[in-house]
DRENPA-3360 file (N, C-alpha, C; in nm, 2 decimals, always signed):
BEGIN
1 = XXXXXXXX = +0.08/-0.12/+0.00/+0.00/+0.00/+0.00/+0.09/+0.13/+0.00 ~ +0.19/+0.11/+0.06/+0.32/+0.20/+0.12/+0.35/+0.27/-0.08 ~ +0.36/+0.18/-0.13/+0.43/+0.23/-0.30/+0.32/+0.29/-0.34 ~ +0.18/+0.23/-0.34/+0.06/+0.25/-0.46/+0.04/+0.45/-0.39 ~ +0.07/+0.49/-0.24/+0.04/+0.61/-0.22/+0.17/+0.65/-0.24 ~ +0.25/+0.63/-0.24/+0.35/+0.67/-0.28/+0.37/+0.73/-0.46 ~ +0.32/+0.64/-0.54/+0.29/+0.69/-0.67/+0.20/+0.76/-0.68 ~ +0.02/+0.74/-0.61/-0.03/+0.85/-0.60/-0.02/+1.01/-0.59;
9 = XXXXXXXX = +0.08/+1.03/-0.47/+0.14/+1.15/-0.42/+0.23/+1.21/-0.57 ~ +0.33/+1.13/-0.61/+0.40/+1.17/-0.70/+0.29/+1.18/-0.84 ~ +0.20/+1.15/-0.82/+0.13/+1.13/-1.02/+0.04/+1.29/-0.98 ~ +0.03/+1.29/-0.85/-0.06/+1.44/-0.83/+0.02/+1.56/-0.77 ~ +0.15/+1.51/-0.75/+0.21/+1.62/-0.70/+0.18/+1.74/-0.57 ~ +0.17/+1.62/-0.47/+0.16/+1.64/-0.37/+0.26/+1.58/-0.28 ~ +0.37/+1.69/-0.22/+0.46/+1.68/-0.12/+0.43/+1.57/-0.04 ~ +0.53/+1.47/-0.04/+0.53/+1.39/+0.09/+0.64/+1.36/+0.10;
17 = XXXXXXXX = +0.62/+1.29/+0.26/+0.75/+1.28/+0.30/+0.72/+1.13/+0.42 ~ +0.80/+0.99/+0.30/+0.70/+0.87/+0.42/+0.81/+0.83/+0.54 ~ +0.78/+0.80/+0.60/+0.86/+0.77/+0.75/+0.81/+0.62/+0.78 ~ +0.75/+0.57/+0.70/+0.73/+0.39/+0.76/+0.68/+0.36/+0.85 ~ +0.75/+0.29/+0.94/+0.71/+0.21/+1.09/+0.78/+0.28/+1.16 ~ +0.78/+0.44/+1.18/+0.85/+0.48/+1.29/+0.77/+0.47/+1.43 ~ +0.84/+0.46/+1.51/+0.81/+0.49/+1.67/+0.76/+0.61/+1.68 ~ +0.64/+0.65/+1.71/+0.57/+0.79/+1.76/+0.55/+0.77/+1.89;
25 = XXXXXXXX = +0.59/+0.86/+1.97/+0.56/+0.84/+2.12/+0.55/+1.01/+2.18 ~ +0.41/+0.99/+2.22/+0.40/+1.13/+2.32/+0.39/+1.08/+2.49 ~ +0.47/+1.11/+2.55/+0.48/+1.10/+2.68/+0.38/+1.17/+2.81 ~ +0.36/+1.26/+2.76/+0.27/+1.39/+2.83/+0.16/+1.30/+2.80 ~ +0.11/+1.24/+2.72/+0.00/+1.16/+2.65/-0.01/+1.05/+2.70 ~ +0.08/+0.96/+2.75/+0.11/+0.86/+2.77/+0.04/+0.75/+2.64 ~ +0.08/+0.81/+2.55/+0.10/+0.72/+2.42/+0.20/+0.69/+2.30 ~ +0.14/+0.55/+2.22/+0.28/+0.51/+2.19/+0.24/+0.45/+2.08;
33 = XXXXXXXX = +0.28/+0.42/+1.93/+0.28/+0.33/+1.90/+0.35/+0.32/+1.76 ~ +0.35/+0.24/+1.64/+0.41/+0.21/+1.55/+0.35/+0.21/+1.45 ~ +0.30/+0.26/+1.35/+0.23/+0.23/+1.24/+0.30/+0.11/+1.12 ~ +0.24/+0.09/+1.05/+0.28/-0.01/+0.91/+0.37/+0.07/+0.87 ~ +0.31/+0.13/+0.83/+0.34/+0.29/+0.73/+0.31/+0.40/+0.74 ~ +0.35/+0.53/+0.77/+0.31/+0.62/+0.82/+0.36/+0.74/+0.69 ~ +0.28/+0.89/+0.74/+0.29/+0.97/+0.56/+0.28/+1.13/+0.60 ~ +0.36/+1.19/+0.55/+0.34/+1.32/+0.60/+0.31/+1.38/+0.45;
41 = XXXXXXXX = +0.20/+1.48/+0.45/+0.15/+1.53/+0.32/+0.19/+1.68/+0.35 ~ +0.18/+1.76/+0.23/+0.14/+1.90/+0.24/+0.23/+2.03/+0.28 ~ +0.25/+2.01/+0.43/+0.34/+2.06/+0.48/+0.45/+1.99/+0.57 ~ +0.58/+1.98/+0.51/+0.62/+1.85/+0.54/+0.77/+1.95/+0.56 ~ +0.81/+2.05/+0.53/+0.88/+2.10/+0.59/+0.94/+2.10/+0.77 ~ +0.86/+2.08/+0.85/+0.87/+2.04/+0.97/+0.93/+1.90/+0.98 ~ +0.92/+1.83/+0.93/+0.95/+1.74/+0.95/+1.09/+1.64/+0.85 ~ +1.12/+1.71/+0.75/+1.23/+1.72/+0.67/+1.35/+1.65/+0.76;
49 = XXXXXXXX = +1.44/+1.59/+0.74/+1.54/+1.59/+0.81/+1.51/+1.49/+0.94 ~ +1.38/+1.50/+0.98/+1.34/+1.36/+1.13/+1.42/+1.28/+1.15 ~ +1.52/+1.28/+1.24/+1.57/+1.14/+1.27/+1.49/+1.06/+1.39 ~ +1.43/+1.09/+1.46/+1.36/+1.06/+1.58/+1.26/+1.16/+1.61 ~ +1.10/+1.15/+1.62/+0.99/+1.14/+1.65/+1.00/+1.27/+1.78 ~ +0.98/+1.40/+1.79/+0.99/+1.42/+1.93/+0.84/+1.52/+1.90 ~ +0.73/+1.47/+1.96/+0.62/+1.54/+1.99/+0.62/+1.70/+2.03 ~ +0.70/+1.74/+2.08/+0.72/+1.88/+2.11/+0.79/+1.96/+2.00;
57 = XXXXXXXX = +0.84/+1.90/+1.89/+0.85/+1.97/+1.75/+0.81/+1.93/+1.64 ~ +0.74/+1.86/+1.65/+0.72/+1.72/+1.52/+0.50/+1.74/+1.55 ~ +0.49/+1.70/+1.46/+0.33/+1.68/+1.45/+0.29/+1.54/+1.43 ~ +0.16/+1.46/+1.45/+0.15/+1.33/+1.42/+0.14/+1.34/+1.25 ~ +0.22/+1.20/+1.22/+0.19/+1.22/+1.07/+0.04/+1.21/+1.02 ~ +0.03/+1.29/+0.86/-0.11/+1.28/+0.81/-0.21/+1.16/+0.82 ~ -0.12/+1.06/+0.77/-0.16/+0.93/+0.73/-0.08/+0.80/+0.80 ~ -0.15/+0.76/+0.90/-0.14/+0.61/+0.96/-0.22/+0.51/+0.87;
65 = XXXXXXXX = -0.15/+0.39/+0.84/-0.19/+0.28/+0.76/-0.13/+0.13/+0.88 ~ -0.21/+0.10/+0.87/-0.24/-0.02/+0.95/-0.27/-0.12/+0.87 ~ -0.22/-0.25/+0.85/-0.22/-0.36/+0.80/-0.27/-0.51/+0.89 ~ -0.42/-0.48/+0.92/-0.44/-0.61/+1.01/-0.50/-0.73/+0.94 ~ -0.38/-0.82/+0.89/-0.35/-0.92/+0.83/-0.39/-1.02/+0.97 ~ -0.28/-1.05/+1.05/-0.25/-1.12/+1.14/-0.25/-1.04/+1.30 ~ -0.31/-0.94/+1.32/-0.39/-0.91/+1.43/-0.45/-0.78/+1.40 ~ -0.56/-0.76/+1.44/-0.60/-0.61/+1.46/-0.58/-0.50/+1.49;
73 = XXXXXXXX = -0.62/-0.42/+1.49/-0.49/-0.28/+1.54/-0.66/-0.16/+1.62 ~ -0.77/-0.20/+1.58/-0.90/-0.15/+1.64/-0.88/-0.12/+1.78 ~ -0.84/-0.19/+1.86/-0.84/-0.14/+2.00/-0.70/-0.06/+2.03 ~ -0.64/-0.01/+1.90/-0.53/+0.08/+1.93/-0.55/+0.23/+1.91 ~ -0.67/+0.24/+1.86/-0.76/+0.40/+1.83/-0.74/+0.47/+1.90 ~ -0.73/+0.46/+2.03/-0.73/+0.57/+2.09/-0.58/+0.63/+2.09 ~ -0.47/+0.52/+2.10/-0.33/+0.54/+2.12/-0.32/+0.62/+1.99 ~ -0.39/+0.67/+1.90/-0.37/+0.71/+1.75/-0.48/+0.84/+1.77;
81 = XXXXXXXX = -0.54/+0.82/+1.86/-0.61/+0.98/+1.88/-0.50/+1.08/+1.95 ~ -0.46/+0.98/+2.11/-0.41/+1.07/+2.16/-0.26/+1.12/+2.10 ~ -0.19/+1.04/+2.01/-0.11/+1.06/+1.90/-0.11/+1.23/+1.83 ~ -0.24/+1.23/+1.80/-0.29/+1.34/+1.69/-0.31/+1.24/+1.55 ~ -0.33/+1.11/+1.54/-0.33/+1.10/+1.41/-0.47/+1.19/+1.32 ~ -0.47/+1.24/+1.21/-0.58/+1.27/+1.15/-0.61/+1.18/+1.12 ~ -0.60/+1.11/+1.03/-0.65/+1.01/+0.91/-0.57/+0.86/+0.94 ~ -0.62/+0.78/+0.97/-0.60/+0.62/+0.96/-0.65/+0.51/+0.89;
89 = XXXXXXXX = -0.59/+0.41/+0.77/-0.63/+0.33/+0.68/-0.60/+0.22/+0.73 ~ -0.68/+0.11/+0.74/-0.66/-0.01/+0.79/-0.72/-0.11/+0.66 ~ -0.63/-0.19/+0.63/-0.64/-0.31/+0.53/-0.66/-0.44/+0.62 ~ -0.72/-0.52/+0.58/-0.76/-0.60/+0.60/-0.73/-0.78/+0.54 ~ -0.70/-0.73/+0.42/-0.65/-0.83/+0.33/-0.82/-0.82/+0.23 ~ -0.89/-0.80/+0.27/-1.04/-0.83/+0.21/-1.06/-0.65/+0.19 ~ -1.07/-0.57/+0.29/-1.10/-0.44/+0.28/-1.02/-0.30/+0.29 ~ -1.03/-0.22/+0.29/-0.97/-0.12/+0.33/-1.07/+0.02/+0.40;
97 = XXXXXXXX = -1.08/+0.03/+0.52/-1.11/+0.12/+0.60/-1.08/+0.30/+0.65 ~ -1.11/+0.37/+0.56/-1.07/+0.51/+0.60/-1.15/+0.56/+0.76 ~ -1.02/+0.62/+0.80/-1.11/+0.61/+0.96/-1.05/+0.78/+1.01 ~ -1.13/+0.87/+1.00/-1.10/+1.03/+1.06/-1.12/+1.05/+1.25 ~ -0.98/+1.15/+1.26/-1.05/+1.17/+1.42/-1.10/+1.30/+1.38 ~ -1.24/+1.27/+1.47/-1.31/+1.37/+1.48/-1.29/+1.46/+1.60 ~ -1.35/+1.55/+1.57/-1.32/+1.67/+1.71/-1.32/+1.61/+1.89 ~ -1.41/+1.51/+1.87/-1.42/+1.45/+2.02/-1.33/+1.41/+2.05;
105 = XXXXXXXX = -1.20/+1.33/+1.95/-1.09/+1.24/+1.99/-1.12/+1.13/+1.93 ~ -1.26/+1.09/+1.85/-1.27/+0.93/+1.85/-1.27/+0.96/+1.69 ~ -1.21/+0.82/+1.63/-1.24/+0.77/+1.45/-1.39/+0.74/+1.46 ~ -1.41/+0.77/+1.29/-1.55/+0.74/+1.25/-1.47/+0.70/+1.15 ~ -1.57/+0.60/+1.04/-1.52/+0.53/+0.93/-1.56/+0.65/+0.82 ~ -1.54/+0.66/+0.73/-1.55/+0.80/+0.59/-1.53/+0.71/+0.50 ~ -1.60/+0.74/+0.40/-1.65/+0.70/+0.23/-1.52/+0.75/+0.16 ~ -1.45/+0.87/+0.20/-1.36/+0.91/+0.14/-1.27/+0.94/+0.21;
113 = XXXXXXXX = -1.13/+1.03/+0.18/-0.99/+1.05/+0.24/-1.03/+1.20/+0.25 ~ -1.00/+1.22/+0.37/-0.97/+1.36/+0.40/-0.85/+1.43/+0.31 ~ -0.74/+1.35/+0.28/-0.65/+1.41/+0.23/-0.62/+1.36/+0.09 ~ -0.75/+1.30/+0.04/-0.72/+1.25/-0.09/-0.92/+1.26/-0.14 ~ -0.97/+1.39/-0.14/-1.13/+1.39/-0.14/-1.15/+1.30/-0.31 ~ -1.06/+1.34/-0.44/-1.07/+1.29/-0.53/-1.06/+1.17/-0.57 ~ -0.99/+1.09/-0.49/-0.99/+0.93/-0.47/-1.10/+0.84/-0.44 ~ -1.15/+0.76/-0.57/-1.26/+0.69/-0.51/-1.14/+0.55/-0.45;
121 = XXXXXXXX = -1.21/+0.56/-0.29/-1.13/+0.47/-0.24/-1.15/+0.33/-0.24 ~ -1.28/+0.25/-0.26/-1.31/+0.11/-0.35/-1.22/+0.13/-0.46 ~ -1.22/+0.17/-0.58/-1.11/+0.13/-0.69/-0.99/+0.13/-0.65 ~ -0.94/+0.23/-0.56/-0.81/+0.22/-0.49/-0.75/+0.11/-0.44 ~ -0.91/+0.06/-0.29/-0.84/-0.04/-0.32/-0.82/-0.21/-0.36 ~ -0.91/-0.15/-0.49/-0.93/-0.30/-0.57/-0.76/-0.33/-0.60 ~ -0.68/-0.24/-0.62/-0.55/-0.22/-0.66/-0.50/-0.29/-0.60 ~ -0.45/-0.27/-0.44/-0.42/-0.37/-0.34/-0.38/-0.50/-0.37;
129 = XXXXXXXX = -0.49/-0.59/-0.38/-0.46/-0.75/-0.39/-0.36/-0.78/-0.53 ~ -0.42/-0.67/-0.62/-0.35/-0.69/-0.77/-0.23/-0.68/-0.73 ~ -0.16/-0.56/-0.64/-0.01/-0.52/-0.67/+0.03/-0.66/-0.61 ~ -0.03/-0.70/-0.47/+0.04/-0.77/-0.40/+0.03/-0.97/-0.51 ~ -0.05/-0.93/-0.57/-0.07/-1.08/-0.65/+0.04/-1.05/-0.78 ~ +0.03/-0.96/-0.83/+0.12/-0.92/-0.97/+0.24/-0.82/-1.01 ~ +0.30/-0.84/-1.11/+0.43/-0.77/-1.17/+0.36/-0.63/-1.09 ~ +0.47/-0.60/-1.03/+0.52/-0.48/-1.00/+0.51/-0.34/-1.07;
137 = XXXXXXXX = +0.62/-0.34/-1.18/+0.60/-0.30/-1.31/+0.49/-0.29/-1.38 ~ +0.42/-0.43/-1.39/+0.29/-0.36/-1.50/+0.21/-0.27/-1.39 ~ +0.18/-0.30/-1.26/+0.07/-0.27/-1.20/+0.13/-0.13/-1.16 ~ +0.24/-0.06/-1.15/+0.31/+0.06/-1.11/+0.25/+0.11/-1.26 ~ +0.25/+0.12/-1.43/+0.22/+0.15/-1.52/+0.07/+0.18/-1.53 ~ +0.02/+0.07/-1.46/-0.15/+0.10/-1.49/-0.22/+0.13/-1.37 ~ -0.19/+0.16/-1.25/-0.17/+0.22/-1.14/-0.16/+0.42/-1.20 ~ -0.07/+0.43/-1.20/+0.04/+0.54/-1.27/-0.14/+0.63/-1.36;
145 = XXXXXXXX = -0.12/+0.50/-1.50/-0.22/+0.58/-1.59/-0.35/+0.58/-1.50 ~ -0.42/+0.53/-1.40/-0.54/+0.51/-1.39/-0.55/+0.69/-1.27 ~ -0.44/+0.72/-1.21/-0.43/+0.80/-1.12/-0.47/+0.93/-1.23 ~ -0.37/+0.93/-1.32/-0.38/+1.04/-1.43/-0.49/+1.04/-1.50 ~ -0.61/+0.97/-1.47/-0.75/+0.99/-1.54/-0.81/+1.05/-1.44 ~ -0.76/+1.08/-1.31/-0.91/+1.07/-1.21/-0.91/+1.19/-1.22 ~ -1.05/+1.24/-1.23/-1.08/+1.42/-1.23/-1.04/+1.49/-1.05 ~ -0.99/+1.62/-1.05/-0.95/+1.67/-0.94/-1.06/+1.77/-0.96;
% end
């Protein structure tokens, strides 16, 4: 999933900056935790350069992606509110889940990406099983052209 938004960002030309499976930890928060994949969009100057995570200069990233393949990550929501995550994607192997925090602190599930409103996110992620079943290359090609059709 980590590459397919990664071409995304690049085919729309939108700044990012990905950080993976870093360690986020706010202390004052007493939270902690690790994403799949984690994605800084937009304004990503602050974070340029990160070698380590420090809450008191750093913001939570845009985009937490969660991969529960082989365990769940649902009862980790809150550790991702109190984080600051905005936006969290959770794959399933079967689905993919857009999940927003809302002003209270808690995720609700959304039809769409806050940080991607032009993405229908079903075709997106019909994508998924294909990259992970097929060539690389073709699917990075037809990936690539299908991004460059979608109306903004």
């Amino acid at each position: 999933m980590a590459e397919l938004i990664a071409i995304l960002a690049t085919e729309t030309r939108i700044p990012r900056k990905s950080l993976g499976s870093t360690t986020f930890r706010r202390e004052e928060k007493q939270a902690g935790s690790e994403p799949d994949e984690s994605f800084y969009f937009y304004d990503i100057e602050s974070v340029k350069g990160m070698k380590r995570f420090d809450p008191l200069v750093h913001r939570a990233p845009d985009l937490w992606i969660e991969v529960d393949i082989f365990s769940p990550s649902v009862a980790r929501e809150p550790i991702y509110a109190r984080l600051g995550v905005p936006e969290l994607w959770r794959y399933n192997g079967d689905k993919l889940v857009v999940r927003l925090l809302d002003s209270d602190g808690s995720y609700s599930s959304s039809a769409s990406s806050k940080l991607f409103p032009f993405l229908p996110m079903n075709e997106f992620a019909g994508f998924i099983p294909r990259w992970i079943a097929g060539d690389e290359t073709e699917m990075t090609i037809e990936f690539r052209e299908w991004v460059r059709a979608l109306p903004r």
